[in-house]
N, C-alpha and C positions, 0 to 999 in steps of 0.2 A: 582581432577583437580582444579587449580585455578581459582578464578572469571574472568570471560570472559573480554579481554581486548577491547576497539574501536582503529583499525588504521586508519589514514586518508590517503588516497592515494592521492597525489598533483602532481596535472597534472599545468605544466607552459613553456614557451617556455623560458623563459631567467633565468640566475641563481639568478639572482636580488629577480624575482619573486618566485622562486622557497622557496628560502632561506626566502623571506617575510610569506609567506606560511608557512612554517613548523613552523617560531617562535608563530605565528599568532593561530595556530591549538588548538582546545581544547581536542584533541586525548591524547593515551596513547602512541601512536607509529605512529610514520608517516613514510609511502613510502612515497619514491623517487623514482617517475618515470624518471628515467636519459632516457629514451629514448623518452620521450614525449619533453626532451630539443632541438633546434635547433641546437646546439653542446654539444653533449654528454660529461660530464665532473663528474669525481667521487669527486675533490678536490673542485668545485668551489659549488657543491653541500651541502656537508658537511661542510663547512668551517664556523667557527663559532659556530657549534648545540650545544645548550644544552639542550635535549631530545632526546629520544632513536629514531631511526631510523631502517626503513629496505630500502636498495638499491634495487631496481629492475630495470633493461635493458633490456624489455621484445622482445623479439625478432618476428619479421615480421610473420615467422610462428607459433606466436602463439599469437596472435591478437595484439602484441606489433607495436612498430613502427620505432625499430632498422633498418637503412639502411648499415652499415657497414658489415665489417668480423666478423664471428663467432669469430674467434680469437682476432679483437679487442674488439665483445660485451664483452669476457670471461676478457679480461683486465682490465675494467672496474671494473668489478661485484669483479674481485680480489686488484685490487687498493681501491674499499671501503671496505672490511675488513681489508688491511694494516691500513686504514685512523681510524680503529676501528669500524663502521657500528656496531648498535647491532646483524643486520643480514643480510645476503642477501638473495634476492629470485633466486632460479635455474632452471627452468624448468626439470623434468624429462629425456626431451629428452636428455637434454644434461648433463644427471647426470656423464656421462668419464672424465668431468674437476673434479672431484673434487677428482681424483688420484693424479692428478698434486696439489693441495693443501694443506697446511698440516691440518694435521689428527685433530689437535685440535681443528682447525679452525669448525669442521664438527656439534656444535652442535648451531651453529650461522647461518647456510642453512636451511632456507627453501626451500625443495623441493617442486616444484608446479607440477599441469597438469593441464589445460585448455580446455573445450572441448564448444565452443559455437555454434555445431551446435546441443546437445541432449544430452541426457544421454546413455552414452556407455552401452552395457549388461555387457563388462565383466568390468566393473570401481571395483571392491572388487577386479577383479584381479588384476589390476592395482597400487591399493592402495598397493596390499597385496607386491609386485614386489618395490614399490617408499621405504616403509619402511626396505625391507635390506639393503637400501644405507646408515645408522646409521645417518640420520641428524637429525637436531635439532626439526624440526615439518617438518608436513609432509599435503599438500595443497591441497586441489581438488575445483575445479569450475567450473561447468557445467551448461548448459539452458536448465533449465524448462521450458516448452511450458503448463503444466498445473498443478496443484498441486501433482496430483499424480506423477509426474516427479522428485518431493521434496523427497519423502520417501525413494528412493535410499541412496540417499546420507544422509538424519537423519539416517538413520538407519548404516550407516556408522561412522559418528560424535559418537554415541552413542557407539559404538563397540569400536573406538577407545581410550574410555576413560579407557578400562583394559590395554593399549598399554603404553610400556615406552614414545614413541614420543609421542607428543599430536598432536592433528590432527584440522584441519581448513578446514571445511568444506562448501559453497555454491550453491545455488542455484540461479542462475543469471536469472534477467527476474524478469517481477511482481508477478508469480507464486511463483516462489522464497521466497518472502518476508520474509516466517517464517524464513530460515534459517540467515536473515541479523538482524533480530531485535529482535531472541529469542536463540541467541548464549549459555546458558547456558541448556534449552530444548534440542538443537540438539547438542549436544554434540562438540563443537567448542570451540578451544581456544582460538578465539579472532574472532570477524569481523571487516568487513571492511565499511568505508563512506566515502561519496566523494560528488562529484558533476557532478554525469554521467562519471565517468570513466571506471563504468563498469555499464553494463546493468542491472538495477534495484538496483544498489546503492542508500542508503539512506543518506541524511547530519548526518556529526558528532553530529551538533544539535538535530535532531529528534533524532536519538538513544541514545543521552547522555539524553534529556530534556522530547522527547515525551515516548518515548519506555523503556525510563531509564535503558538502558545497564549499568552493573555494579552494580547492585541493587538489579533488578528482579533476583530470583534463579529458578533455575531447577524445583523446585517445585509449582512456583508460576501460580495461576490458568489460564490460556490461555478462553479472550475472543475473539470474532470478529465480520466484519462484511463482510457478503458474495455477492460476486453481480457479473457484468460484463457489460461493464466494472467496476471498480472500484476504480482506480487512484485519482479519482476527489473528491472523499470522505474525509469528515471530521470528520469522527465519529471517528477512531483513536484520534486524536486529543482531541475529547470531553472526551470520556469515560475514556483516561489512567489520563485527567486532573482530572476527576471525580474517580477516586483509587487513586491517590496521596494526593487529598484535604483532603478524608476521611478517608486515610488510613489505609484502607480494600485493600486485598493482592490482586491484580489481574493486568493483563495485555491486551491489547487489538490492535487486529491486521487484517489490510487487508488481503483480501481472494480475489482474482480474482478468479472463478471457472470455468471451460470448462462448468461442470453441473452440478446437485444437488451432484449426485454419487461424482463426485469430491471432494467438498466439504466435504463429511462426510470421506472419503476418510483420507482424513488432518486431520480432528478433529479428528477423535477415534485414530490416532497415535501420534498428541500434548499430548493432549488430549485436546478437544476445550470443555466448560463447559456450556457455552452460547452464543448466538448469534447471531446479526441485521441479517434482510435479506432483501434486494432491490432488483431492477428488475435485469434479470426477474425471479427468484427466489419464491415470494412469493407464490404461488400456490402450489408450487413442499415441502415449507418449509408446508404448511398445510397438502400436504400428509403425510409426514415423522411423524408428531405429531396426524396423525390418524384424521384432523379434516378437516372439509368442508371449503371451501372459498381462501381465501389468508390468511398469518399471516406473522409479521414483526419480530417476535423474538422467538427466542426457549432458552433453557435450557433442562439441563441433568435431567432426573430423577434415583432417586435411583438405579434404575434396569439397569441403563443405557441408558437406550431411551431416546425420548425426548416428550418434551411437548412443548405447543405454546400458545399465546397469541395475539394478535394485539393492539398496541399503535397507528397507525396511525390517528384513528376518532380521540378519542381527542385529537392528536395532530394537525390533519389537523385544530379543529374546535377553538382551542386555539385563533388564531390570529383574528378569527368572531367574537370573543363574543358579543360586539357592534353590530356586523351588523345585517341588521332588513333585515334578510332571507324568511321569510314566504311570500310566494306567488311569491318570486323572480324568474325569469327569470337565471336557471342555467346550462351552456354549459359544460359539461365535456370534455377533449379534451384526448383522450386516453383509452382504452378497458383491458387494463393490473390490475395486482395484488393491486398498489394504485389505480388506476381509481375505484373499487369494492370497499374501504375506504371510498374513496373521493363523492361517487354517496348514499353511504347511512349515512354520515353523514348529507350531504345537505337536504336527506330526513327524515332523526329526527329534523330536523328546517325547516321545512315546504317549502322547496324549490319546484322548478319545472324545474325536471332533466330532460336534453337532454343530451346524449352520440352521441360523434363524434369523429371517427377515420378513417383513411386510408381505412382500409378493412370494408368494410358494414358488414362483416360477423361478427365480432368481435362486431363490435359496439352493433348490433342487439343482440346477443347471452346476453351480460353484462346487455342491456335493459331488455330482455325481462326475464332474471334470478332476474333482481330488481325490476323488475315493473313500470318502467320508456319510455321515448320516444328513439329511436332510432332517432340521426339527421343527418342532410344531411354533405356530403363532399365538399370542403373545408364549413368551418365551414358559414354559412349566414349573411348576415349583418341582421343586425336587428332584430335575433333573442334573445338578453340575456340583463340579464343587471348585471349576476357575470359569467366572464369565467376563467376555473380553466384548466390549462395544468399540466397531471400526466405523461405527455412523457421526456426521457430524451433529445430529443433534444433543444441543444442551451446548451449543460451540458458541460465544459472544459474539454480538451483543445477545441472541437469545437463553439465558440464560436461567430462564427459571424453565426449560422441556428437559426430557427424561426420555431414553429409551425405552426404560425396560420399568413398570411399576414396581413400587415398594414393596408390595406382596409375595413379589417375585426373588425377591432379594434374600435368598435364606443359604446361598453356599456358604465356602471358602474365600474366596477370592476374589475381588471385584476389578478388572483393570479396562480402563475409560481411556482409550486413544487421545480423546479430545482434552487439551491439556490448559484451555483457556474458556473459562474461567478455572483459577485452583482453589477448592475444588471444586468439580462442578456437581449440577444435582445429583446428578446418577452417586457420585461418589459421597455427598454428603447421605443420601438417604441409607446407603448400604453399610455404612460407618454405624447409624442408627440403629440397623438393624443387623449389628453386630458381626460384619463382615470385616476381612484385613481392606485395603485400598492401594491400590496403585496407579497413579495420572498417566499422561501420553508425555510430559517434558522429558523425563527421563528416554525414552525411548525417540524422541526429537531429536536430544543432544548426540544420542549414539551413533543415530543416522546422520547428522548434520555434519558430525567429524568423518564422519568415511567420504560423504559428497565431496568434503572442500579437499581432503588428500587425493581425491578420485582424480577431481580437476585441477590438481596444482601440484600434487607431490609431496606436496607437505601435511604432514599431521599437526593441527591447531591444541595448543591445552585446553581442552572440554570442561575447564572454568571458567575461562576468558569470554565462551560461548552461553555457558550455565548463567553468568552473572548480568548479562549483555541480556537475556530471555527475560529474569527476574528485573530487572530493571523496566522492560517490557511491558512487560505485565502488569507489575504497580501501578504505571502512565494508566493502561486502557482501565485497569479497576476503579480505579481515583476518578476515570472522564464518566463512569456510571451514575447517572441521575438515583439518589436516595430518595425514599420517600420519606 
């Protein structure tokens, strides 16, 4: 099969735009969504290109946004291959037009199906029914609700590649992910990028820059990192900056997981090699490696299993080193996988740990497993003088919550695991109220370099990784709706 193409889908309401857009695109192929135009137009669409295009008129019953006749969408879809169109797209259902067109025209159709509310059982039948129409590739895209929802359809893509058509396969949704950003693993003759025109599309940018579609092969080793949510994450971003700088063969990809099971789920059929793991994760990642506590990252052993490690302590304690810990006044804000990190790093620099979370049961349980204090709900004034939040609220997109109220904010020290948005409220308010501040990126970075030497042997320059996060982060701040 050939190396996996990126198409950009360019959604615009006027042809002005539309046509600005395609020349504009860093794709290999751009759709046209002629029905996302305010007047549907094949000639005012095309007029001018020069780059390959595919036409698509997607119609109302299949999440398009065609308001006309059946018989004018098919006019369309057949006025851009007159115009030359490298291809158009067809929906299945409506695969009886393409009796009416000539037979040559048939290897320039993409025939689609579209399912977004799940994965159908019989979709292989499906597939198997779309490919006697002899077109030119042959499309499936369906929502994933959880990773294992993916494997249908890899396993699909992958089948498809002893098949004369070649097949373009998706998984829509964040679950999805692997199948948009690892086109050459699941067996796909191209994906697609946009900007939300379909659910869980990624920018042409990240797949040409981050993900480096077109580059990575089939073979190339599948990293990631697991969590839930996990949109907000920047570790993509750091880690595939960190294989390109070094030059060491790998890739690295979001995992939203329903649960642990899920997760391993993906990986033994990627096959995932290594991998971050955040909340709430971490505990479930130290059963699977056989060991007690939390752990932030795994890797494959020989045999296949996995093994584990934790980068979090030095990385949480990175951004301290300075700080004159011993005998301090330390509030941990959270009971989970970091807060277990975070509660015994403080206590190898002579801290004096309090745990405080929501449920007393949790908090106590984390206490009294560290040897530490359980403290009161919401958190007390006057009791700290370093308070560290390992919860993700205040994590984007929610970004205007707070763990801990303003009133409460009267230490030393404020430092906020959560390092997206910078900075976020907790940090702005404590700033306010005339506290120092510290984010979670710095302590990201620290970790993120020990993970990728963990699994490769090499230590990456923790700029290359620093400026690849900040880059990051601009994107998701910039896609934030103002008022």
């Amino acid at each position: 099969m050939p190396q996996p193409t990126i198409v950009e889908a360019v959604a615009a309401a006027s042809p002005d735009a539309m046509r600005a857009a395609r020349d504009a695109s860093r794709a290999d192929l751009v759709e046209l969504r002629l029905d996302l135009l305010d007047r549907p137009d094949a000639d005012a669409a095309l007029n001018g290109r020069r780059r390959p295009v595919i036409a698509t008129c997607r119609a109302a019953w299949e999440g398009g946004r065609f308001q006309g006749s059946e018989a004018e969408r098919l006019a369309l879809l057949a006025r851009a291959l007159e115009l030359g169109a490298d291809y158009i797209d067809l929906e299945w259902k409506a695969a009886a037009a393409l009796d009416a067109w000539p037979a040559e025209a048939r290897h320039r159709i993409v025939l689609s199906h579209h399912d977004f509310d799940g994965v159908p059982a019989d979709l292989a039948d499906r597939v198997r029914d779309m490919r006697r129409f002899g077109t030119g590739l042959v499309k499936i895209a369906v929502k994933a609700a959880t990773l294992r929802d993916a494997l249908p359809v890899i396993a699909l893509g992958r089948a498809g590649g002893a098949q004369p058509q070649p097949t373009v396969v998706i998984a829509m949704g964040m679950p999805g992910v692997a199948t948009r950003v690892l086109p050459a693993h699941v067996g796909s003759a191209w994906t697609y990028g946009g900007d939300g025109v379909a659910p869980g599309q990624v920018s042409v940018d990240r797949l040409r820059d981050e993900f480096r579609v077109g580059t990575v092969t089939a073979t190339t080793p599948v990293y990631g990192v697991v969590g839930k949510p996990i949109g907000h994450s920047v570790s993509p971003a750091m880690h595939n900056a960190a294989f390109a700088a070094t030059g060491i063969e790998g890739v690295y990809l979001p995992c939203e997981a329903a649960d642990f099971a899920d997760f391993l789920a993906l990986a033994d059929v990627l096959p995932i090699v290594g991998a971050s793991v955040t909340a709430p994760y971490k505990e479930d990642a130290a059963r699977t490696a056989g060991q007690a506590g939390a752990l932030n990252t795994l890797r494959r052993t020989p045999a296949g299993g996995w093994e584990g490690t934790n980068t979090d302590v030095d990385g949480f304690l990175a951004p301290l080193a300075d700080e004159r810990l011993d005998g301090a006044r330390a509030a941990v804000v959270g009971a989970g996988g970091s807060a277990r990190s975070v509660v015994s790093g403080l206590k190898s620099r002579g801290a004096a740990v309090s745990v405080h979370a929501r449920r007393a049961d949790a908090a106590q349980a984390l206490a009294s497993a560290a040897g530490v204090a359980a403290g009161g709900w919401p958190v007390p004034r006057g009791s700290w003088d370093l308070l560290v939040n390992t919860t993700p609220v205040g994590t984007f997109p929610d970004v205007d919550r707070t763990p801990v109220d303003r009133d409460a904010l009267d230490g030393r020290l404020v430092y906020d695991l959560v390092y997206n948005p910078r900075p976020t409220r907790l940090l702005r308010d404590a700033a306010a109220a005339g506290c120092r501040t510290l984010d979670g990126l710095d302590m990201l970075l620290a970790q993120a370099v020990r993970q990728f030497a963990w699994w490769t042997g090499v230590t990456p320059d923790p700029r290359i990784l620093l400026e690849a996060a900040e880059r990051r982060l601009h994107a998701m701040a910039s896609a934030i709706p103002r008022a």
